[in-house]
C-alpha positions, 0 to 999 in steps of 0.5 A: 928188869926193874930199875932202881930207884934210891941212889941206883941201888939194888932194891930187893922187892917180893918177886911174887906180889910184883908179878901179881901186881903187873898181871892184875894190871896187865900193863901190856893192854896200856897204850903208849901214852898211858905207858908215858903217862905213868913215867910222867906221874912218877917225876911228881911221885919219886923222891917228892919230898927230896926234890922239895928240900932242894928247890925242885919243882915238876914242870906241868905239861900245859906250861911246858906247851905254853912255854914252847909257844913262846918261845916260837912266837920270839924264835921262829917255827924252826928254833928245835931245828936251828938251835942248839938246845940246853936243859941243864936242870932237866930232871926227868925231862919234863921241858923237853919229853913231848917234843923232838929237837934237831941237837938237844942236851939234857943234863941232870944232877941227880943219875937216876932221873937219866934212869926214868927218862932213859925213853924220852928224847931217844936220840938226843945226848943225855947225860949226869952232870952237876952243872953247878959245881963242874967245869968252873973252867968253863967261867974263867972268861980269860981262858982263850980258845986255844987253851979250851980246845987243849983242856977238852978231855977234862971237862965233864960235858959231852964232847959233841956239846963242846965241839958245838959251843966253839963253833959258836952255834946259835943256843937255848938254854931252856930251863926250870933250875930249882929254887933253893936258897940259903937264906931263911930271910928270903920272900916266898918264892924264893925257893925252899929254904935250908942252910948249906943248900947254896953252897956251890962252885958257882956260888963261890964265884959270884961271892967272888965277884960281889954278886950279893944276895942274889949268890945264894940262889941257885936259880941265880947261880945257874944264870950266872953260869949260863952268863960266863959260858957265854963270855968263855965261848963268844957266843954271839946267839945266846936265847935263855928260857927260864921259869924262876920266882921272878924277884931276880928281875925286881928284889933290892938284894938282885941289883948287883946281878942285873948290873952283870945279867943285864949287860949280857941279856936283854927282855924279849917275852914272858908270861907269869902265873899263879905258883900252885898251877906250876907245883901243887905249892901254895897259891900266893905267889907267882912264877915267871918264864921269861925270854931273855935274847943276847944283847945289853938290855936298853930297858933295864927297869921294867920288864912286861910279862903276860899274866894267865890262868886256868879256866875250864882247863885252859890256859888264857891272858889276862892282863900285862903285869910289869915286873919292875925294880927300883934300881935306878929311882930311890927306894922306900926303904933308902928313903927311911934310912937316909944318910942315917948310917953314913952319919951315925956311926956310934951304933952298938949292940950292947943294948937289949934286944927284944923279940917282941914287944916284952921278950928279950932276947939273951943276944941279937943283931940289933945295933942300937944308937944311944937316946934313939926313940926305938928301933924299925925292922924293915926288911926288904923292900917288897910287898910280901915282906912287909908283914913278917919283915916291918916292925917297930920296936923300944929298943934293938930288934934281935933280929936286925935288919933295921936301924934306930929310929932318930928324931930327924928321920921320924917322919920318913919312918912312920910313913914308910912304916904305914905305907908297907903295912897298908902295902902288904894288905893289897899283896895278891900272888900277882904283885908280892915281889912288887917293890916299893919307892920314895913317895910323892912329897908334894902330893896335895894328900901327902902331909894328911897321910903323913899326919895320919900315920902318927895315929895309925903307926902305933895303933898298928900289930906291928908297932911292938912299941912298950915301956919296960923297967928293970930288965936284965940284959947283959951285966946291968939292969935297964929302963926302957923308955915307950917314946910312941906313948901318946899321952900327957904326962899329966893327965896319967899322973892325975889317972894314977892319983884317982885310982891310988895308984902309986906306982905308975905316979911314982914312975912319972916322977922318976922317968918324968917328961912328955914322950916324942910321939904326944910331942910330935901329934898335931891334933888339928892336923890330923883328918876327921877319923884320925881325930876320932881314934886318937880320942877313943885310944885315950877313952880306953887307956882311962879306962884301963886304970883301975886294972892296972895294978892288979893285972900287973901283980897278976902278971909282971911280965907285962909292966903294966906299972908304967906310965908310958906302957905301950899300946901292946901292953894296955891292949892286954888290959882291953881285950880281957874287960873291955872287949866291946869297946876295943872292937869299936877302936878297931873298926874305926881304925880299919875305917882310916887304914882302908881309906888310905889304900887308894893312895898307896899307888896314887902317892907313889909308893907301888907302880901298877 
């Protein structure tokens, strides 16, 4: 007998070459491990590319083990004796296959996993079930147990499993949920991202119940369930082990299901570890298992977990990692903010909205608050995001998720700015979900960075700061003015009247006034190589000038013409005639970024 494969259904296959197949390889002569081995090698080989786009990953053997030991160490020796034990994202069994288990249940979405794993874990109950979308009864915490026991025939659950949920039998939850989400903004790690992934049952309970970002998660929506069987049953004994991204214990977008999670659950174990060990994913991020026992959490803020590796195919310790959030200190992107939405209201959407520093998009999210000086995108609030989520830009950013950038909330911006790009170059899969706070202002270095990150801010890739003129965005023309240019206004006019430029002279006239950022630089304030940068930029925008026109008739798209032409356009200038001289500038400014490094933790802004 074969057994299908695809959705159970007859597969017709050469009869022939099959027998062929089996004789050449004479299964018979395999042992009873190899047998499982090849069971085992196909969890990882079926429907791969099905199982990536829902999130789910195969659990290896040896973290399996070292999970099984935690679990003991918390437990006791005798917890698959004394435990009700739950798998409701089992797959093909890969947590539990290797071990025996006194009262186990297994529970899959997908009916020809139970197919492939029908000789693991024989005596136990296993059975399809779509834990996200069935029994939503099951969440209704006003249900008594009357009404419970009277609804029993209708529930999708085995009935031994209900029996031993009213019973109030001690329980583990023992999972490795998938990761999907639905939203395309999320950190890696996350889980695989498609639209409609997320949209369940549960997912609709928690939107219900302002659970926020965290609702689109299907990790999150399992715990969520797991939760309100909980509250339904009065479960008194609760352990919950699970493997997930550990963002739900740190992200910004998680705070509203901590709230809730936290209240139920409490910290007891966990190790973390490098994400390609766990799924043949890449290697930049981290995947947590953690122990979670009944009782409301005392610590609420910093969760411990051990970190390992593989050496010479072992697992071993290397250190303590602190899984921590910031809900109950202020965040850095709250910090940048402010008040500033609470105060300025006036905010539309009618002005451009650019995708870069030159590309303007036909519509966008950006809201914009009239004479603001540009527009931060600030995505998020942790490490990994702070590359693809940050940058600054001279008007709406298309995407959201940002906010004008107004005189009075300059400073905090800059530095929040720098501090997340200097953050994001000290990102390993071990700290990329680390979370950002509000600096030490009265750090003795804090005003230096401060200064320093005027010059540093707009130099940087993600400054898409520019200067443009005579753009068509919606029913009018608009002028786009560079507030982070860097220098007087005088000097460019006497630059353009050298190199008989009229354009640029006739610009300064009509868009005339020194720009916030020249304003806001107080040389003498600035450290030593924070000076000297800031000469050298001026050195290479002089020397910029008498390719200005040229390149601007060349190639318009660039508004090389303008006075106030941000850093983004004159690069263009530089690297094609003056590349030896640009990758001076560059190396002095890695000399400033990396010098502030250190600081990055000492100042605050991280916790080790």
């Amino acid at each position: 007998m074969i057994t299908p494969i695809e959705n159970l259904k007859e597969i017709e296959i050469n009869g022939d070459r099959f027998k062929g197949f089996i004789k050449y390889f004479n299964f018979e002569n395999y042992s009873i491990k190899e047998k499982r081995k090849f069971t085992e090698t196909q969890d990882r080989l079926i429907e791969e590319l099905e199982r990536r786009k829902k999130g789910e990953y195969f659990t290896p053997t040896n973290w399996v083990d070292e999970s099984i030991k935690i679990i003991d160490k918390n437990l006791g020796s005798k917890w698959r004796e004394d435990y009700v034990v739950w798998d409701c994202a089992c797959g093909t069994k890969n947590l539990t296959r290797d071990y025996s288990f006194e009262n186990l249940y297994c529970s899959t979405l997908i009916e020809t996993d139970l197919a492939v794993s029908i000789n693991y874990n024989k005596k136990n109950v296993s059975f399809q079930y779509d834990f996200l979308n069935e029994d939503i009864a099951l969440m209704d915490t006003n249900l008594s147990i009357k009404e419970i026991k009277e609804m029993g025939d209708s529930f999708g659950i085995p009935k031994e499993l209900l029996k031993d949920l009213l019973l109030n039998k001690p329980f583990l939850f023992f999972i490795n949920p998938p990761y999907g989400t639905a939203n395309a903004d999320g950190a890696k790690g996350d889980g695989v991202k498609k639209k409609g992934m997320s949209k369940t049952a549960v997912n609709e309970e928690m939107k219900k119940n302002s659970m926020g970002y965290a609702s689109q998660q299907l990790y999150a929506q399992f715990i969520y369930k797991i939760m309100k069987i909980k509250e339904t049953f009065n479960l008194t004994n609760v352990t919950l082990g699970i493997f997930a991204p550990s963002i739900y214990m740190s992200g910004t977008g998680f705070k509203k299901f901590r709230k809730v999670f936290l209240q139920q659950f409490k910290h007891a174990d966990g190790m973390y570890f490098r994400a390609s060990h766990f799924a043949d994913v890449g290697d930049d991020w981290g995947i947590s298992f953690s122990i979670w026992e009944t009782g409301e959490s005392v610590e609420k803020e910093n969760f411990i977990h051990t970190v390992k590796e593989i050496e010479n195919g072992e697992i071993i310790d290397i250190k303590e990692k602190n899984i921590y959030n910031t809900d109950f200190k202020e965040s850095l992107s709250k910090w940048m903010q402010s008040d500033l939405l609470k105060k300025y209201k006036n905010r539309s959407n009618e002005y451009p909205q650019l995708s870069s520093a030159l590309n303007v998009k036909p519509k966008g999210r950006g809201t914009f608050i009239p004479k603001s000086l540009g527009f931060i995108n600030n995505l998020a609030n942790n490490i990994y995001q702070s590359e693809g989520g940050v940058g600054i830009f001279s008007s709406a950013y298309s995407g959201g998720n940002g906010y004008s950038i107004l005189p009075e909330y300059f400073d905090r911006v800059i530095v929040g700015f720098m501090a997340r790009r200097i953050g994001f170059s000290l990102e390993s899969w071990k700290n990329q979900k680390d979370e950002f706070f509000a600096p030490d202002e009265f750090h003795p270095k804090y005003h230096e960075f401060l200064e320093d990150s005027l010059i540093l801010g707009v130099f940087n890739p993600k400054a898409k700061v520019s200067s443009l003129r005579n753009i068509s965005y919606g029913d009018k023309n608009w002028n786009i003015k560079n507030e982070f240019f860097f220098m007087d206004i005088e000097e460019i006019k006497e630059l353009a009247e050298k190199f008989n430029n009229e354009e640029i002279y006739d610009d300064t006239i009509e868009f005339s006034g020194n720009r916030y950022l020249f304003n806001r630089i107080e040389y003498e304030k600035l450290s030593e190589q924070g000076k000297k940068i800031y000469a050298l930029s001026k050195d290479l925008v002089r020397k910029s000038f008498p390719f200005r026109e040229t390149l601007n008739n060349e190639y318009p798209n660039y508004n090389l013409n303008t006075w106030d032409a941000g850093w983004f356009q004159i690069k263009f200038i530089l690297e094609n005639y003056f590349s030896e001289d640009y990758k001076i500038f560059t190396d002095e400014y890695k000399k400033l970024f990396n010098y502030w490094k250190e600081y990055i933790y000492e100042f605050g802004f991280l916790k080790e």
